[in-house]
C-alpha positions as CSV (number, residue, x, y, z in Angstrom):
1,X,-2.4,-27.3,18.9
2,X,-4.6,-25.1,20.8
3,X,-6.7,-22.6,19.1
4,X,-4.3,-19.2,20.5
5,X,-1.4,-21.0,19.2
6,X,-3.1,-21.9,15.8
7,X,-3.9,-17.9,15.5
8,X,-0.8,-17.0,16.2
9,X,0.7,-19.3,13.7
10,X,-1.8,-18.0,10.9
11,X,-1.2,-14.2,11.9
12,X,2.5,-14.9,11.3
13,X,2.3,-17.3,8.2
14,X,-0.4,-16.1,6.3
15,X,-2.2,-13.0,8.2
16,X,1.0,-10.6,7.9
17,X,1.7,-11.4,4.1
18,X,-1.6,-11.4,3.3
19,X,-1.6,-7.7,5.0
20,X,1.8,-6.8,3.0
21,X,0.7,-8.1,-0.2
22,X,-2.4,-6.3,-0.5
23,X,-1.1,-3.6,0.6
24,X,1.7,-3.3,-1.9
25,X,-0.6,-4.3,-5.0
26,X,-3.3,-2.0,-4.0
27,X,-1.0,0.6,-3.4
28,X,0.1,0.7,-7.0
29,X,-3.1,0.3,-8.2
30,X,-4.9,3.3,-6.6
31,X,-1.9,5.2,-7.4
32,X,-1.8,4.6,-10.9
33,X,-5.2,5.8,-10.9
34,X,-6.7,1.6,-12.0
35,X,-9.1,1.8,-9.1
36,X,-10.3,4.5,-7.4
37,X,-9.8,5.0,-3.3
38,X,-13.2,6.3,-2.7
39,X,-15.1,3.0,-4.1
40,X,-16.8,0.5,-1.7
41,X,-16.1,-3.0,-1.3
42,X,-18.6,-4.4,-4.0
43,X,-17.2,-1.4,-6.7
44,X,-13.7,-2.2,-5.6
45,X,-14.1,-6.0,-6.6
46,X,-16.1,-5.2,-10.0
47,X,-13.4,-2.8,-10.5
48,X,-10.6,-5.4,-10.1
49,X,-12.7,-7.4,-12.6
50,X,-12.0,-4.7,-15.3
51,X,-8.3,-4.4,-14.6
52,X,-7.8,-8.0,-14.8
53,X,-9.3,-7.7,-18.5
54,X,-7.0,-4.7,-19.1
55,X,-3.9,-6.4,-17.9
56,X,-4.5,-9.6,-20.1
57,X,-5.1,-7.9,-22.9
58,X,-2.0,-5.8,-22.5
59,X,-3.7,-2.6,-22.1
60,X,-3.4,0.6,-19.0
61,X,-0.4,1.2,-17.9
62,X,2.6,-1.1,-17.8
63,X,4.3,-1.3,-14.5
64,X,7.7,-2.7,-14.8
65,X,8.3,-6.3,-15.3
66,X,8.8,-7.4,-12.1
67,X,5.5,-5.8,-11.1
68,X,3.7,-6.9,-14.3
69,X,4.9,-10.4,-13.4
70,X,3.3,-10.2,-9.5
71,X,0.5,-8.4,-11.3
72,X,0.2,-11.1,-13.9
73,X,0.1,-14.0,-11.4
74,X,-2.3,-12.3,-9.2
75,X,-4.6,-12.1,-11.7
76,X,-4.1,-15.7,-13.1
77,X,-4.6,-17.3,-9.7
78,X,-8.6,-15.5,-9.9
79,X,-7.4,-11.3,-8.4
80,X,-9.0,-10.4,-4.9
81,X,-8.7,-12.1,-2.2
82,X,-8.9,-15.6,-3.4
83,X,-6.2,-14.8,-5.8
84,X,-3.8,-13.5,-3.4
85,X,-4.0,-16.1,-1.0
86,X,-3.3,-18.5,-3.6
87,X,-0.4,-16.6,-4.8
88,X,1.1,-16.4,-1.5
89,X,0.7,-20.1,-1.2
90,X,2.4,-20.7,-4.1
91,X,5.4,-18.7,-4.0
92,X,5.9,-20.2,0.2
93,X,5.4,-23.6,-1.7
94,X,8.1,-22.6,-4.4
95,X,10.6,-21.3,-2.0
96,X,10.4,-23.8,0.4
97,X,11.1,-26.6,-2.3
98,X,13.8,-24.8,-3.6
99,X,15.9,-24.2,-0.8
100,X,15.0,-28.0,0.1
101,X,16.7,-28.9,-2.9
102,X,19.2,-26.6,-2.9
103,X,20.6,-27.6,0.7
104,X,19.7,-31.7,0.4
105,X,22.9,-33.0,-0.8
106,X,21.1,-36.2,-2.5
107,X,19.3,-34.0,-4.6
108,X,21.8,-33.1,-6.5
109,X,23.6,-36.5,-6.9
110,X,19.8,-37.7,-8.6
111,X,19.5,-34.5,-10.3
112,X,19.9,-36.0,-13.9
113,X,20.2,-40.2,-12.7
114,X,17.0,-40.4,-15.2
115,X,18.3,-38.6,-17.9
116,X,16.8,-34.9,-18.7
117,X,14.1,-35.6,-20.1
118,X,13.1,-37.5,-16.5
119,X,14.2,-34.3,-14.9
120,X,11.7,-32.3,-17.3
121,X,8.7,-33.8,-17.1
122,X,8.7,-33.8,-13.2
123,X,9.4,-30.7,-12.9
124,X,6.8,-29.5,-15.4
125,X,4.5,-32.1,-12.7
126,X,5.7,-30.5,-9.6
127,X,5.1,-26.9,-11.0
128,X,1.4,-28.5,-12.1
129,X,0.9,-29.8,-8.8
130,X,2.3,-26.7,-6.7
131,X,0.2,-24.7,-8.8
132,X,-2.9,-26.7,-8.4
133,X,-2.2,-26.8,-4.3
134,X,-2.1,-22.5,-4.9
135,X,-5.7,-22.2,-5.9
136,X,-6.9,-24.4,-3.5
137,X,-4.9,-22.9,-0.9
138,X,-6.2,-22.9,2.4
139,X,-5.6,-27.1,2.5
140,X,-2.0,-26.1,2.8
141,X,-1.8,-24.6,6.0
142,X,-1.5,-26.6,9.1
143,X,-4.7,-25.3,10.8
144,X,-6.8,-27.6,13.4
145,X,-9.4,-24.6,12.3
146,X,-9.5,-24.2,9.2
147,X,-12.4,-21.5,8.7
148,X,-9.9,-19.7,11.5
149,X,-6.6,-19.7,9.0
150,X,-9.2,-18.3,6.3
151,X,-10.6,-15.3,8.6
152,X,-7.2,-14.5,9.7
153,X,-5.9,-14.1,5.6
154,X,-9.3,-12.4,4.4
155,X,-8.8,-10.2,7.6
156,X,-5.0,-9.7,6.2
157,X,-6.5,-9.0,2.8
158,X,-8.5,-5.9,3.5
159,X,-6.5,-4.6,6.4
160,X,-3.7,-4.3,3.6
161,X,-6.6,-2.6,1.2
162,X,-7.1,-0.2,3.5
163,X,-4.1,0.7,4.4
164,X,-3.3,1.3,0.7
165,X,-6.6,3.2,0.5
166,X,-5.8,5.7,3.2
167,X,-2.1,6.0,1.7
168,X,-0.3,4.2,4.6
169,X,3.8,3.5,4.2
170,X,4.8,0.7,5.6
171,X,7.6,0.7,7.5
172,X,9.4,-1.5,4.9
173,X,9.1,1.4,2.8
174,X,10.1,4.2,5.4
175,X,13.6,1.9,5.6
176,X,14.1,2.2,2.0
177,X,14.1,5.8,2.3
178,X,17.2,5.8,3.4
179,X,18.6,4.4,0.3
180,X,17.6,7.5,-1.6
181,X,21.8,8.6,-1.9
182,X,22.1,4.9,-3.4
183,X,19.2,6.5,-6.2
184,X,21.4,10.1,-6.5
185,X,24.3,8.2,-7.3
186,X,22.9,6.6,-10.0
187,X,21.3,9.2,-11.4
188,X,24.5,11.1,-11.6
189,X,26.5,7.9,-13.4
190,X,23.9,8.1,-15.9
191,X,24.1,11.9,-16.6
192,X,27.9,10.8,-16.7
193,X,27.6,8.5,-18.7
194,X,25.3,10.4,-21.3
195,X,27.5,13.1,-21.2
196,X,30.5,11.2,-22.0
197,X,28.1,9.3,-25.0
198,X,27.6,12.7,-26.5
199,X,31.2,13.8,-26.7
């Protein structure tokens, strides 16, 4: 593969996500007021070093569980840069298998053929091993360059920072603006519903 094609491939595969995901995690983290916007790159990285203490210990502010879990994970697979490259890898790793499994007809048919227990312990091996291919992420990705697929994600990485930093919406989150009648509705069911709980 030439070397355009190769940085196309890790703009779209890794270099976008990277861009989203830092972007998503930062934004909630400058807004709930974890790390501040106005900190440099070296403060900004100590300061993630303090929230990943806060967050396994259970302290700051608790986002909601589907954010503590992403925030959880981040943090396991080392925070920063490194962390969210692996977590990315992982979760491409975990959905690819699963639709693989869920659309191979044989799968199924040798789902339980050992017994459960079988099935158990090779999924707790595959987790172990999807995992492990996670932190050391950048072997994953079909690069002929690999310090190439690597610039492209760190370059992902603090584009999405900085975006965060200077407030940016993505234009993910412009579409879900126009949900907002979906968020008056429910509102409205629940002040029904409380009303008709007090009576």
């Amino acid at each position: 593969m030439n070397l355009i094609l190769d940085f196309l491939l890790a703009c779209a595969l890794l270099g976008l996500p990277m861009v989203v995901a830092s972007w998503f995690l930062f934004s909630w983290l400058f807004g709930n007021g974890s790390v501040n916007r106005e900190m440099d790159r070296k403060t900004l990285h100590a300061s993630l070093k303090k929230v990943k203490k806060k967050l396994s210990a259970g302290d700051g502010d608790s986002p909601g569980k589907r954010a503590r879990f992403i925030y959880d994970k981040w943090m396991w697979f080392g925070s920063g840069f490194y962390g969210l490259a692996g977590l990315w890898t992982f979760a491409v790793i975990e959905i690819g298998q699963f639709f693989a499994f869920m659309f191979d007809a044989q799968s199924w048919s040798t789902l339980l053929d050992n017994g459960l227990i079988s099935f158990l312990i090779s999924f707790a091996l595959n987790q172990l091993g999807n995992m492990l291919q996670g932190l050391v992420w950048f072997t994953y990705w079909p690069a002929d360059s690999m310090l190439l697929w690597v610039l492209v994600a760190y370059l992902g990485y603090w584009l999405g920072v900085e975006l965060a930093r200077r407030s940016v919406v993505l234009p993910q989150a412009r579409a879900l603006e126009g949900l907002a009648p979906l968020a008056v509705i429910k509102s409205w069911w629940q002040r029904r519903k409380q009303d008709s709980d007090d009576s």
